[in-house]
N, C-alpha and C positions, 0 to 999 in steps of 0.2 A: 353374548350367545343367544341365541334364538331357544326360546326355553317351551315344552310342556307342560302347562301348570295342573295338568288331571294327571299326566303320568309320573310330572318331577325329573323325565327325562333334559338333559342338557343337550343342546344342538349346534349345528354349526355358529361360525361368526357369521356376524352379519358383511355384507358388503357394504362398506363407509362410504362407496362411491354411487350406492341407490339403494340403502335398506328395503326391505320388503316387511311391511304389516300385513300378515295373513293371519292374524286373532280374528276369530268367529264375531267378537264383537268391533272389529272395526270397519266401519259406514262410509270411510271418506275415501281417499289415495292410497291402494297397495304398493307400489313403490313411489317412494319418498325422494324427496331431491337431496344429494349430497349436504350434509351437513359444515355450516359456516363454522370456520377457527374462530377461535377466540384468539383475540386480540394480542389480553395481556391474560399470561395464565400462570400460576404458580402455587407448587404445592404447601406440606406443613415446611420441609424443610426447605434450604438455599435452593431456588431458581437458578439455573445456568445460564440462561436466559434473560432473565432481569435479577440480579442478585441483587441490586440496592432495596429492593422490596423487604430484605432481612428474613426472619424464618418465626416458627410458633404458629398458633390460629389463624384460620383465615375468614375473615366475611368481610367480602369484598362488594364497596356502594362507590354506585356511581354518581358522582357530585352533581355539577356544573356545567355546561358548554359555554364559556364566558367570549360574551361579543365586546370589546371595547366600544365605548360611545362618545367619541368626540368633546358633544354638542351638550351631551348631559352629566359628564364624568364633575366627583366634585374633588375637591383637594386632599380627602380620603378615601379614593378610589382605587381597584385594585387599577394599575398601570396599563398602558398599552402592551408592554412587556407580554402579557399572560395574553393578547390576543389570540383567539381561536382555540385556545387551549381546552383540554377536557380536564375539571379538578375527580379524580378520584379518590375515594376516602380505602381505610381497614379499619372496622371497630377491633376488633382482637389484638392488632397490631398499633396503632394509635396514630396513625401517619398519615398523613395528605400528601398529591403527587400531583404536577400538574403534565399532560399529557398532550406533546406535540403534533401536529401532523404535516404530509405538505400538500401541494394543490389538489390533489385527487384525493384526501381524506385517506391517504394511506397513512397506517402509524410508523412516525419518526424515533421518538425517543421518548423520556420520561425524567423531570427532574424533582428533589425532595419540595415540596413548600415549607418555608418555616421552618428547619428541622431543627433548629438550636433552639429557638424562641418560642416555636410555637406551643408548648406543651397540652397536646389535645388529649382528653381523656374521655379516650373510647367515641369519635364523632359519629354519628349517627345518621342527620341531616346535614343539608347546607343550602344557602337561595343566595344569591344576589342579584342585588335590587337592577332597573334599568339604569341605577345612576353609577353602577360596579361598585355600590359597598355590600361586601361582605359580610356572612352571619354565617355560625356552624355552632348549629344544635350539638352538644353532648351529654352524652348518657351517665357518667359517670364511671365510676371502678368497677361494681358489681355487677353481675348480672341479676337484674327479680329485685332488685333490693332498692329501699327508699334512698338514693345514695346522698350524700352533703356536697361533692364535688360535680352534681349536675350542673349544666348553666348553659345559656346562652350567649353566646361568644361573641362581640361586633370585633370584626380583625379592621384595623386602621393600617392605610400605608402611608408612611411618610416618609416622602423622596425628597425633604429639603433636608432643615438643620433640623439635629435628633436632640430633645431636651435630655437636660443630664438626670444624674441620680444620683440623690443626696446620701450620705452613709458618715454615722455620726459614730467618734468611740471615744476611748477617755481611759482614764488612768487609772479611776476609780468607782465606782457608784454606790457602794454603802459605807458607812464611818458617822464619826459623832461629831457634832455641829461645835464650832462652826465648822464645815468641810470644804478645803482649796481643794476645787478639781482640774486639773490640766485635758480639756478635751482638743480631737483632731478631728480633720474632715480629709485624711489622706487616702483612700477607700471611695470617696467620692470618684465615680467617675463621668465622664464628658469624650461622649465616640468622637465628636469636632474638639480636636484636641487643639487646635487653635484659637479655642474661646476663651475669653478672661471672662470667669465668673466672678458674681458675685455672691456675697455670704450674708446673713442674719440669723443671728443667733438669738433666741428668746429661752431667759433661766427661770423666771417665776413671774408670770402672767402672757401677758400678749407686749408688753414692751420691748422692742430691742434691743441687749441687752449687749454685743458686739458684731463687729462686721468683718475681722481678720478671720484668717480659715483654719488659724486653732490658737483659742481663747483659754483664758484661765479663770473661773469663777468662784468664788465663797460663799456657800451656801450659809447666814450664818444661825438661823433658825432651824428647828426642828421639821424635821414634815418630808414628805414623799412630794418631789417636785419633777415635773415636764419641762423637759429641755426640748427642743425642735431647733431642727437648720432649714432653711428654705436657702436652695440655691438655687441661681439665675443666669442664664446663659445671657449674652447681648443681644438676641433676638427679642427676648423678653417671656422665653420656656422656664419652665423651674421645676422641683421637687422637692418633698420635705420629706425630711426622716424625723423620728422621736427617741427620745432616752429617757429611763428614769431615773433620778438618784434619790437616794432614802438619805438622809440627813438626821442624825439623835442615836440611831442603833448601829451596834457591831454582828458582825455573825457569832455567835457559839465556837468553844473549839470542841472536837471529839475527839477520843483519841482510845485506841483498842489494845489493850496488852496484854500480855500472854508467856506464860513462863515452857508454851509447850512452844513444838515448830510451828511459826508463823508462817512458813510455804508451802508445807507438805502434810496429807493425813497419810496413816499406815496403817489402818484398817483396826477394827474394834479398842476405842481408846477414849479418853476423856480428855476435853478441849479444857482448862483453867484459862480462865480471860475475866478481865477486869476492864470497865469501860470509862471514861473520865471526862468529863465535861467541866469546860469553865467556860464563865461569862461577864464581860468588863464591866457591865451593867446592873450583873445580879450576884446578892451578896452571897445568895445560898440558893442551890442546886435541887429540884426533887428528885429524885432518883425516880417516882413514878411516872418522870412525863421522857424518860430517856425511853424509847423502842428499839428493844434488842431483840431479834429474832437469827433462828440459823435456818437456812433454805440447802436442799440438797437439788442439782443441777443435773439430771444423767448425760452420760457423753455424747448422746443421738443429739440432744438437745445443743450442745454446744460444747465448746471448749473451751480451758483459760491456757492463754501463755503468758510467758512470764515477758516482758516485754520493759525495758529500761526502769528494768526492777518493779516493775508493776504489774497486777496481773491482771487483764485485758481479755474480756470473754469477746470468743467469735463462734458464729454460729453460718457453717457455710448452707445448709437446707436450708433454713430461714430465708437466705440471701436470695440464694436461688429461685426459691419461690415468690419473693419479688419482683424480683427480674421477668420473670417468665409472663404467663399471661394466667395459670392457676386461681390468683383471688378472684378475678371474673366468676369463676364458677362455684370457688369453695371459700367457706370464709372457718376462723379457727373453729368459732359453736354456734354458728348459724345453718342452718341448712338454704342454701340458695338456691343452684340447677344443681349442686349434686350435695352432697351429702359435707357435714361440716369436719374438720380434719378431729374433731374430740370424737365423732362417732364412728371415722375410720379406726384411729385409736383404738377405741372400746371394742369393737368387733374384732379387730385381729388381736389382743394383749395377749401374750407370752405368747406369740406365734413366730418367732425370729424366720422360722423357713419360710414367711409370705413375701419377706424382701424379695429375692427376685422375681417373684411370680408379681407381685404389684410395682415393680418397674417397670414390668416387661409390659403390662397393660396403662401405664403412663404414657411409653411411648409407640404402643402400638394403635392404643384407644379404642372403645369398647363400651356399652351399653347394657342393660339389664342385671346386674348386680344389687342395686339397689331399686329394683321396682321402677326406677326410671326410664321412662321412652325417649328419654334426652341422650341422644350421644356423646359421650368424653372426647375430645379432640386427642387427637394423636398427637406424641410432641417428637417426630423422628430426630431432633436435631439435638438431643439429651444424649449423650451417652449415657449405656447400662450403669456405671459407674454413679456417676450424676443424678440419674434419677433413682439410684438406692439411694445414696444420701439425701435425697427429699423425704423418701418414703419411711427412711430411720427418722429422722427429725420429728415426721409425723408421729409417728406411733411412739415418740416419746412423750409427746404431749399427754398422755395417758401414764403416764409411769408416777409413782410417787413421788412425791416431795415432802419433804421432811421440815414441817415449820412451826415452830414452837415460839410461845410468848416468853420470852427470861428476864429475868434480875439484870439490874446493871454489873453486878459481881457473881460470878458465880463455877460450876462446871455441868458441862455437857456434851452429852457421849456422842461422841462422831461414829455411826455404823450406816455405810452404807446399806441400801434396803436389800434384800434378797436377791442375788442372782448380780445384782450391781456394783459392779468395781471398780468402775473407768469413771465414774463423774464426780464433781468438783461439790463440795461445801462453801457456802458463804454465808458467814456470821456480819452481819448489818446492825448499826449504830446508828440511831436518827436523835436529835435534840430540837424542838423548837421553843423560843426564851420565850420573854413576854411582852416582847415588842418594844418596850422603855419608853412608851405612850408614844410610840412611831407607826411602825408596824412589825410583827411578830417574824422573827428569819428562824431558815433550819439548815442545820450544818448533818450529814452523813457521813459517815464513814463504812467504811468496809474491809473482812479481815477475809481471802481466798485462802481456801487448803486444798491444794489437788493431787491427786497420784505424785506419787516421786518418781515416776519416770516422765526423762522429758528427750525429743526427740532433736537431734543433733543439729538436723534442718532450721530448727524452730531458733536457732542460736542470736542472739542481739548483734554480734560483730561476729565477723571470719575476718582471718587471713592469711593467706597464701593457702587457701584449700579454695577447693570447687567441689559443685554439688553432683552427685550420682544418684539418678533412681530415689531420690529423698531420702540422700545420705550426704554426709559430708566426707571427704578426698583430702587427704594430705600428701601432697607430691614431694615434700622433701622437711627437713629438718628446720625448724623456727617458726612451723606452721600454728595457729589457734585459732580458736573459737569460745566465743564469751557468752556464760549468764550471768545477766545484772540483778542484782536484791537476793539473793539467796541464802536464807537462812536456815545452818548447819546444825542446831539446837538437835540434840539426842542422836544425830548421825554419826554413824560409826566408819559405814562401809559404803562403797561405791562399784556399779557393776555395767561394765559395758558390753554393749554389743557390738562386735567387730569385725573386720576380714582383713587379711594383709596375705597378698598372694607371696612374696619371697622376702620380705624383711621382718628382723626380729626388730624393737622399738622401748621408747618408754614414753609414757600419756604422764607430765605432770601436770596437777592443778596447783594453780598461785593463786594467790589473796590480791586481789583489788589491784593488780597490774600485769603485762607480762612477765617481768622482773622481780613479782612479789615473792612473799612467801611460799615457799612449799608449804603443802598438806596433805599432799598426796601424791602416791607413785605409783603405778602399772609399770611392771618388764613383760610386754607381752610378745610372744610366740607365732612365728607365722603359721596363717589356715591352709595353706600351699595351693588358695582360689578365690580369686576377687568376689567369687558365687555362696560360699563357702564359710558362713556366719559361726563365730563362736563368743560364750559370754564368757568374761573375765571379770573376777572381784580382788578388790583391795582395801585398805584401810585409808579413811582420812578422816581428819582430825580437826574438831570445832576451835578456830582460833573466835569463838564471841563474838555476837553480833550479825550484822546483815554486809554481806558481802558481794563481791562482783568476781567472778569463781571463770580463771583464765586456762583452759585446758589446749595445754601445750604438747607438738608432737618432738621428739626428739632420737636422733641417732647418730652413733658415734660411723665416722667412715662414711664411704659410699653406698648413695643408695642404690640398690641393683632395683632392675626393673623399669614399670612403671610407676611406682610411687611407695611411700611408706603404709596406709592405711585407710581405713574405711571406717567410719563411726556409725551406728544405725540408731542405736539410741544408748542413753546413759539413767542407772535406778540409782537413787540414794536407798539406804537400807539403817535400821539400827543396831 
């Protein structure tokens, strides 16, 4: 719009096909010549246009016009292939494109460079030389920031035979001397997969010590020893990879026990645990060098499931922000072009209504908040959803953590902090020996306590159910769903969340198979609406120990409808 800047009135559009400059201060040409398209254009989000460009920030650099040269190309040149081509770069985006056209210099098309191999972070620059080798300046990850993954890039093409790469494993690598190790090179790969390689193996010095592609050696001294493979294609290309094995020392065992539930906390209670270290090497144990600590986890922050009986933290904002193009600008407690995520934190703490409002300016993006003249990039390609969960994550990083130095025997009060309900405990066990004149090893362990409800979806195995809205679906009678490791210590009761639009049912749980043990029984009642959520409790009963907890649908007769049931989540209870 053609704008007043004394009265701040807004005016007509301009005509795109001869704008008119009538500013008091302009000296040159009142109407302007139609402005040239861009080429290639593309916003934060998917292009319909060029969608392989992908979506996120944009600062889009123009490479190269690469001429191929005959007369001076050398055997690491980029190809005749890329004649004429234009390389464009995205620092935001991280990606090189090489850019076709045809006789009249109109644009053709656009294909990825490199896009598996090349791993470019953030380029920047690029030149090649008259001989067509390649160089691309990169900046690194951060923005402003002294980064460690800058560098100068020389890209080599090799259009002949590709040398292999070497990839060494083994059976074993610490134990007490003498140590037979069984090692392999089956990982080794070779893209000219018609090559017969050759092997060398070197166990303690520069000798070679075998040339099969997986050797068996005895180490039989004590000591930290370099293993290396050099493999050889029949061209005469190779690679080497290295291992280490330690020879004289064992690892530590740890081991964490606990007379309360090893799965679950229920809220203002005391953890009894006992920690146990042994070691093949040493006669006696100090209990001052065992480090026991308990760390409290909030749920923005992450989550544990329980996952083939183990419980396995995932933290999906974390990820996300990986993925995205975010660390460029924000790092956890650094301030780089904007502000570091501990001081977003701190500014909003106990603010939970700024969730949507700091999504919504995620993916809107936005300037001025923090005294910055730097613009925030817009992220439209986030959903509202998606970039709450960033924004929780965030501002969890500001929340308490509960961390305490303890005894190797002792007890300690599990209370989540104020206001905090949903997040997980982890009491950690570290031991490191004394090495047994080798070098010193440390064994961890770790004991998870989280909410006793766990969500249906989350189940290790189904079967004959399907999933609804991140719920689990029982369509007929012999249907289950399994948690593996579940330990029943002080549970009494179990309570589910359900819907069953026309059938009445019964849920039981079995011990450690479909066919196991009963411990529990649900007769539950139809909600007369698959929409139509209701909780049910019952009793079950600690058969000892850690178990794999089979939750079984069952019904006598025909099932009317479409199906028997709906699970949304399941609470253990005392």
């Amino acid at each position: 719009h053609d704008s007043d800047f004394a009265t701040h009135a807004i005016g007509a559009l301009f005509d795109i096909n001869g704008p008119e400059n009538n500013s008091p201060n302009n000296t040159g040409l009142k109407k302007l010549p139609a402005p040239t398209k861009a080429m290639i254009w593309y916003p934060y989000g998917l292009a319909p246009e060029f969608p392989e460009l992908s979506d996120g920030g944009r600062t889009a650099i123009a490479g190269y016009f690469y001429h191929y040269n005959k007369n001076l190309a050398k055997k690491n040149s980029i190809p005749e292939y890329y004649d004429n081509c234009l390389f464009i770069m995205d620092w935001m985006r991280n990606w090189i494109f090489a850019v076709r056209f045809d006789e009249q210099e109109n644009y053709q098309r656009m294909e990825a460079f490199m896009p598996l191999t090349g791993d470019f972070r953030r380029p920047i620059d690029m030149d090649i030389t008259p001989e067509g080798v390649m160089y691309v300046l990169e900046y690194g990850t951060v923005y402003g920031a002294d980064n460690d993954d800058a560098r100068l890039v020389l890209v080599d093409f090799n259009g002949g035979n590709r040398a292999p790469v070497a990839k060494i494993n083994a059976n074993d690598s610490i134990g007490l001397a003498p140590l037979k190790v069984s090692f392999n090179s089956n990982k080794t790969i070779d893209y000219d997969e018609d090559d017969q390689l050759k092997y060398e193996w070197t166990f303690e010095g520069n000798k070679v010590g075998a040339t099969e592609a997986n050797p068996t050696y005895t180490f039989q001294n004590k000591g930290v020893f370099k293993v290396t493979l050099k493999v050889t294609d029949p061209s005469g290309l190779s690679s080497v990879d290295n291992f280490e094995i330690k020879a004289g020392n064992t690892l530590p065992e740890v081991a964490i026990s606990t007379t309360s539930n090893s799965s679950f906390y229920f809220g203002d209670e005391k953890l009894d645990y006992s920690v146990e270290v042994k070691d093949n090497e040493e006669t006696t144990i100090d209990p001052q060098k065992i480090n026991v600590k308990l760390e409290y986890l909030p749920k923005d922050a992450g989550t544990w499931k329980i996952v083939n009986g183990r419980n396995v933290f995932t933290s999906p904002g974390n990820t996300m922000i990986q993925s995205a193009d975010c660390k460029a600008c924000h790092q956890v407690d650094n301030y780089v072009l904007g502000p570091s995520f501990i001081d977003i934190a701190k500014r909003y703490q106990n603010k939970p209504e700024v969730v949507s409002k700091l999504a919504s300016k995620i993916i809107t993006g936005g300037t001025g908040v923090w005294g910055s003249t730097h613009y925030m990039t817009a992220h439209p390609q986030l959903s509202k959803e998606n970039a709450a969960t960033i924004v929780k994550y965030i501002l969890s990083l500001k929340e308490e953590k509960t961390v305490d130095s303890l005894p190797a025997n002792g007890s300690v009060s599990i209370n989540p902090p104020a206001g905090k309900q949903e997040g997980s405990f982890v009491l950690s066990a570290a031991y490191t020996d004394n090495g047994n004149g080798v070098v010193p090893l440390t064994t961890s362990k770790q004991l998870v306590l989280r909410q006793p409800t766990l969500q249906a979806q989350d189940a290790d195995k189904i079967s004959g159910l399907e999933r609804y809205d991140n719920k689990l679906g029982a369509m007929k009678s012999g249907a289950y769903f399994v948690f593996k490791g579940i330990n029943l210590t002080v549970i009494k009761r179990v309570m589910y969340n359900y819907a069953a639009k026309d059938n009445a049912g019964t849920i039981e749980i079995h011990a450690d198979s479909v066919n196991g043990a009963v411990i529990s029984t649900l007769n539950y009642l139809p909600t007369g609406d698959w929409t139509k959520m209701k909780q049910a409790t019952t009793t079950i009963t600690d058969p000892g120990g850690i178990h794999n907890l089979y939750f079984v649908f069952k019904k006598e007769g025909t099932v009317v409808g479409q199906g028997l049931c709906l699970v949304d989540w399941i609470r253990f209870g005392k």
